[in-house]
N, C-alpha and C positions, 0 to 999 in steps of 0.2 A: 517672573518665575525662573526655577536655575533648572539646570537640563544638565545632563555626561555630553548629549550630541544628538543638533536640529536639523532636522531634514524644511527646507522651506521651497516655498516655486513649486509645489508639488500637487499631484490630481492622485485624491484618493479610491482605492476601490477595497473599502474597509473590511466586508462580510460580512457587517456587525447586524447581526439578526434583528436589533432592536429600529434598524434601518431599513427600509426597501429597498428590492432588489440587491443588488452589489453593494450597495451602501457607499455609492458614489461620491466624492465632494473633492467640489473644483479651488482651484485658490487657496491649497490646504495645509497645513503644518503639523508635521509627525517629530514628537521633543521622546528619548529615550534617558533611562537613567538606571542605572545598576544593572544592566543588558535587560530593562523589562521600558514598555512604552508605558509612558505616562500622561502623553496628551495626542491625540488624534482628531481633526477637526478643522473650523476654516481656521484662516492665516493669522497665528499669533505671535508676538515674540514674545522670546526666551535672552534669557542670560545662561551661554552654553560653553564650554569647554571650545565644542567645534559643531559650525554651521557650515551644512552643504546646502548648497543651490540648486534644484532637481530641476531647474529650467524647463520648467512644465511637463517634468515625466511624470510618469506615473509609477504609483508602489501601492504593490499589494502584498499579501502576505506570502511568507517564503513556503512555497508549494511543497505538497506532501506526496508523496509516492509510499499509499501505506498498502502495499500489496508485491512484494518482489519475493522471489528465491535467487539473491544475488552470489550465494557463496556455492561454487560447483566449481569441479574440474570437466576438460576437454568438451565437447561441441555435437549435435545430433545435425550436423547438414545432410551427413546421406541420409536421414528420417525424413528431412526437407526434402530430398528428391523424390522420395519413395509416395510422399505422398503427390507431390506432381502428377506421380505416375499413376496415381490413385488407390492406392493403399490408406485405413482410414484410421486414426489414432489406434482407437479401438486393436486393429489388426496389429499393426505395430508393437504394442503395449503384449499382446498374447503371443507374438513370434519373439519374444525376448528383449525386444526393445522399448522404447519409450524411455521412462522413469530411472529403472534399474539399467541402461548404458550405461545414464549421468552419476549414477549408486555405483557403479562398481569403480568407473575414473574415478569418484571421490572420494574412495576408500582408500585407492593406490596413490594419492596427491598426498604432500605433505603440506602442515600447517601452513609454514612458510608461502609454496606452493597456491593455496589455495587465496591467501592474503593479499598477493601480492597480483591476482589475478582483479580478486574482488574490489580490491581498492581503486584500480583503474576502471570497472565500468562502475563504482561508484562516482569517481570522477568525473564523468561521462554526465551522469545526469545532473550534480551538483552546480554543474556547467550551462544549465538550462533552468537555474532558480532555483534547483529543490535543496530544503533548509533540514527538513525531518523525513525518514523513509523507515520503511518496517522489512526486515530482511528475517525470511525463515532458514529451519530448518529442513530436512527430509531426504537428503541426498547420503545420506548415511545409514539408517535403518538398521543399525544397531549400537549397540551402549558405545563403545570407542570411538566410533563417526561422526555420532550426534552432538557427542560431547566437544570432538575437535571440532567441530562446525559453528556450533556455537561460541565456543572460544575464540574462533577466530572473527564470529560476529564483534563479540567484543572486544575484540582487539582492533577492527575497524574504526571503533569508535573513540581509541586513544591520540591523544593530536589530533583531530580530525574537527573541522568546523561542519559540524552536522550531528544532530539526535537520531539516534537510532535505537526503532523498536526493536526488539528481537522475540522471534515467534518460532516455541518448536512443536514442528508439523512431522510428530512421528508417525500418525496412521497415516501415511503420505502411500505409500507399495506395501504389499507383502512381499519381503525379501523372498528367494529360494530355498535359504535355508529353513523356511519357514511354510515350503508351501503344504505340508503336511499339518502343521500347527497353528492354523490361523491363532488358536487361544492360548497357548504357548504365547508368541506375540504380543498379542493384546496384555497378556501380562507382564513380561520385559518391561513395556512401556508403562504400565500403570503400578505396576508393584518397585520396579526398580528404579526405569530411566524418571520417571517425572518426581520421584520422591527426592534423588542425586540433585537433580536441574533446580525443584524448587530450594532445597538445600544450599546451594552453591549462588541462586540468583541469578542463576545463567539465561533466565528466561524474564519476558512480559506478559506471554501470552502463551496461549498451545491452541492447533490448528490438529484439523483432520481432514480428508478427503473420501467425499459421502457417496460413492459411486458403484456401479456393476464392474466395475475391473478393481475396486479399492475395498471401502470401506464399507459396511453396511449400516443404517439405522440404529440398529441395536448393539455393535462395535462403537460406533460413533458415540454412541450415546452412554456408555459405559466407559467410554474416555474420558470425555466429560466431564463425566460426575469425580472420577480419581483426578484432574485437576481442580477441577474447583471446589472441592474437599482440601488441595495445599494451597489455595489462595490464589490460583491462574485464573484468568477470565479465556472465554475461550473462542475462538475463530472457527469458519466453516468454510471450504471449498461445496458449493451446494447447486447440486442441479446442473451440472455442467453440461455431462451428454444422454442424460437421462432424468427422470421426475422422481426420484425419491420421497420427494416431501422433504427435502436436507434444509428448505428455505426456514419450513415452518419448525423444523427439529430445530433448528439457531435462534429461532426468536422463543420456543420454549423452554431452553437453557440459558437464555439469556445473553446470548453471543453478542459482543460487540458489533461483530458482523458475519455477514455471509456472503460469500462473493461467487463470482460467475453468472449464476441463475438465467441462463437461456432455459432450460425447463422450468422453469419455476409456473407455478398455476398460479390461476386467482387469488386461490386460498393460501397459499405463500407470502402472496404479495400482499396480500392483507394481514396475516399474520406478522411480516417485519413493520407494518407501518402502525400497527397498534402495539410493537415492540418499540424501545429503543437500540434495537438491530440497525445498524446501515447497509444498504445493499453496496455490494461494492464491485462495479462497473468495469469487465475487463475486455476491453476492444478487441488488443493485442490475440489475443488465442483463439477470441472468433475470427480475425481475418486470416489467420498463420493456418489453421486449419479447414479453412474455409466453410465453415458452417453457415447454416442456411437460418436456424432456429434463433433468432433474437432474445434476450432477454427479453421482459413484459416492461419495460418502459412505460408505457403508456397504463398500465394497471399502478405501476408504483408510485407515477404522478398523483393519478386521478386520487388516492388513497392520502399521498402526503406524506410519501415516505423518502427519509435521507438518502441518496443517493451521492455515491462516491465514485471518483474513479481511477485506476493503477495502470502502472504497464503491467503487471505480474511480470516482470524478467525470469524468461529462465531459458533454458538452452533448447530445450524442445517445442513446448507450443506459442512460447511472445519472448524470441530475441528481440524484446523492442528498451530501447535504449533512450528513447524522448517520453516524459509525462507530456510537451506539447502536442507531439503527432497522438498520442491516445484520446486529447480530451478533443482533434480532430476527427479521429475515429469515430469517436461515442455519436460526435453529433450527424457525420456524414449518414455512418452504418445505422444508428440504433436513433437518429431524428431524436437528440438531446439539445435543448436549449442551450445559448452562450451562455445563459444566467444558469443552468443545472452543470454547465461543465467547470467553469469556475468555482462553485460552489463546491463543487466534486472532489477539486486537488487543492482545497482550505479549507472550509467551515466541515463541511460533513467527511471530509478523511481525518481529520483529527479527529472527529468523535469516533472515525472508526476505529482508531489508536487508543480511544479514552484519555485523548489526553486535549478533550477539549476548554478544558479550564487551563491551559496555558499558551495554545499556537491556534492556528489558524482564521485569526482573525486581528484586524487592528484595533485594538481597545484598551485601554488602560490597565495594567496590570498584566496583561501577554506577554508573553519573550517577543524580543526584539527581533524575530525574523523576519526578514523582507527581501521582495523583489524588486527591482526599478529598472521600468522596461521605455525601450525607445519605441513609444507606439503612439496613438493619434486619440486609439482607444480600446479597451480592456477586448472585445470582439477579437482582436487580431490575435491575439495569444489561439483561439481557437481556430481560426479562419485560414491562419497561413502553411505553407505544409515546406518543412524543412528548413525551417527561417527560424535564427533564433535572436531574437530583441533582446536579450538580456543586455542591461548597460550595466549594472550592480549587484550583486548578492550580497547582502547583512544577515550575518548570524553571533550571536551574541550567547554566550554560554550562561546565563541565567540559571540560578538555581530553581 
């Protein structure tokens, strides 16, 4: 058989659903060709361009970080202190700060500015295996910001060995300019800014944030409906610091996903897992803010539902900069299995993306993303804290 380039000597931990567990195999041979895998399985040869020798590593697939707000100006550490001191999001958010700090520094940043920022802690994590990452918007909050924000999303994504989703999260704050006009706002965004975005293709996806200091049910839900009216599929920040019901509003629109869900009830949790909703699993903001209220884990299990999980990078509630130390989080804080945190930052973040017919998994016909870690075994990527095994990144531009 002819190959582009054989990975041989190698221990696989494939994801492939069709497989148990991790989808394990020892002795293994991973053959690519046109940057997509074509053979995954025990040790075969190939007639190849070029054969690596993985001297019994192990590769898995190139990890997914599909939950960031990576593109922001300037820093909330005195937020960090404040709450030390015990001031509690909440407070913060209604004394002026929170969200709209990071909104007003990102209004005053220039494109350049803001690029030149985000490309370094992208770097950061591509540095720890992540192949594909989903970066929003929201740090903007009006038609000028959202658009340079986005722009410079995708200006990330030029030269750069990495796919990137892009998600805009306009009902993210209501601006002050707007705090008279919650529905003024909501039309900006649905009459102007999403009709521009889907025009231009500046987006994959649109997000909203379903909470008592944000967004309401019925805001949320009438976002919604004006993207996916221009062909956006749509994301949920749901249930964060309160019980909305945002879990089961995402899985009745049909959301790719809904993330956060420390409030989420039963009836959420059964509502995404008879969806194809993924919940998606943010460590980072429950330890930054110290919360006490767990996502329902153990409801989402019992039920069967996909479960993902991100750092959400953002400058206020998860500066966190590792998807390793997250999927350590998940399992310390929130008692997630190694096989549900693996599974978490491959198989089910890319469906959280929708883009599970091309990455997250080793299977034939996938893009060639991969990781090749110096480990003994796949446990350790969750187990270790601030250790990073990376020996390889492959990422492979596949159409």
């Amino acid at each position: 058989m002819r190959a582009d380039r054989v990975f041989t000597n190698a221990r696989l931990a494939t994801m492939n659903p069709a497989l148990p567990g991790l989808g394990l195999i020892e002795n293994a041979t991973l053959a690519e060709s046109g940057g997509r895998i074509i053979y995954a399985g025990a040790a075969q040869k190939f007639d190849a361009a070029e054969i690596i020798d993985c001297e019994g590593r192990w590769i898995t697939p190139g990890l997914i970080d599909c939950h960031t707000h990576l593109v922001y100006a300037g820093d909330r550490a005195a937020e960090f202190e404040s709450r030390l001191a015990g001031a509690s999001y909440e407070e913060i958010a209604r004394a002026g700060g929170g969200i709209m700090s990071t909104v007003n520094a990102t209004r005053a940043a220039s494109r350049h500015a803001l690029l030149a920022t985000a490309r370094a802690r992208l770097e950061t994590l591509k540095a720890e295996g992540v192949t594909t990452i989903e970066i929003k918007s929201g740090y903007g909050l009006n038609e000028e910001c959202e658009l340079k924000i986005l722009r410079v999303i995708a200006a990330l994504a030029v030269n750069n060995d990495i796919d990137i989703s892009r998600t805009f999260l306009g009902p993210h704050a209501l601006p002050p300019e707007y705090a008279a006009d919650r529905a003024g706002f909501l039309r900006l965004l649905c009459e102007s800014l999403l009709p521009k975005i889907a025009a231009e293709n500046l987006a994959d996806a649109a997000d909203a944030f379903c909470e008592g200091i944000a967004f309401t049910p019925a805001e949320t839900a009438a976002f919604f409906k004006a993207a996916r009216a221009l062909g956006l599929p749509v994301k949920l920040h749901a249930d964060q610091l309160s019980n909305l019901h945002g879990a089961a509003l995402a899985a009745e629109h049909g959301a790719l996903s809904a993330d956060h869900l420390e409030y989420t009830d039963d009836a959420g949790a059964a509502a995404i897992a008879a969806s194809n909703t993924v919940a998606v699993i943010l460590p980072g903001a429950f330890y930054t803010l110290r919360e006490t209220q767990a996502p329902p884990i153990a409801a989402l299990r019992a039920r069967g539902a996909k479960m993902a999980i991100a750092t959400d990078h953002n400058p206020g509630t998860s500066p966190l900069y590792s998807l390793l130390l997250a999927m350590n989080m998940a399992a310390v804080k929130f008692r997630m299995t190694v096989e549900e945190c693996l599974l978490a930052v491959t198989r089910h973040a890319a469906a959280a993306l929708g883009r599970a017919d091309r990455i997250g998994t080793l299977e034939p016909g996938k893009k060639s993303h991969l990781a090749i870690w110096n480990i003994e075994r796949p446990a350790e990527l969750v187990y270790r804290i601030g250790f990073n095994p990376l020996h390889r990144r492959i990422w492979n531009s596949a159409p």
